[in-house]
C-alpha positions, 0 to 999 in steps of 0.5 A: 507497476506491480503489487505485493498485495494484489494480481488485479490491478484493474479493480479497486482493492477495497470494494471491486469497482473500476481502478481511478487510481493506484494508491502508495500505501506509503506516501511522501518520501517513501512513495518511490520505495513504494512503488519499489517494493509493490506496496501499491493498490488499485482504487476507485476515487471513494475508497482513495478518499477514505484511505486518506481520511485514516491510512492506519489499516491500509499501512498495517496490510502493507506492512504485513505483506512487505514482512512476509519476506522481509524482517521487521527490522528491515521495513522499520530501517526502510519506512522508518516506522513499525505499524503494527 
């Protein structure tokens, strides 16, 4: 597995503790294009937890990174929504 937003996939990409688990920044139907398109980042079990409680900040960085070589129309047609 890759991500877009990080080249370390072995510490938490919000505090720097120890990876638990690999969060898709778009869950749900589009976890599969997440994991696709790399929009996945290491985290430790507190920050997962706090991602899940508001995932609006963790999709606008996902978002911006996806746009750095795509359009907005093209993340639009494939997560079906503009988050910033």
């Amino acid at each position: 597995m890759q991500s877009i937003l990080t080249d370390d996939l072995d510490h938490c990409f919000l505090c720097g503790r120890d990876r638990q688990q690999i969060h898709h920044i778009f869950g749900a139907a589009n976890r599969k294009k997440s994991t696709e398109d790399g929009l996945v980042i290491p985290v430790c079990m507190n920050c997962h937890m706090e991602i899940h409680k508001d995932q609006k900040e963790i999709k606008k960085i996902g978002q911006i990174a996806y746009e750095r070589t795509h359009t907005r129309a093209e993340f639009v047609q494939r997560y079906g929504k503009n988050y910033l």
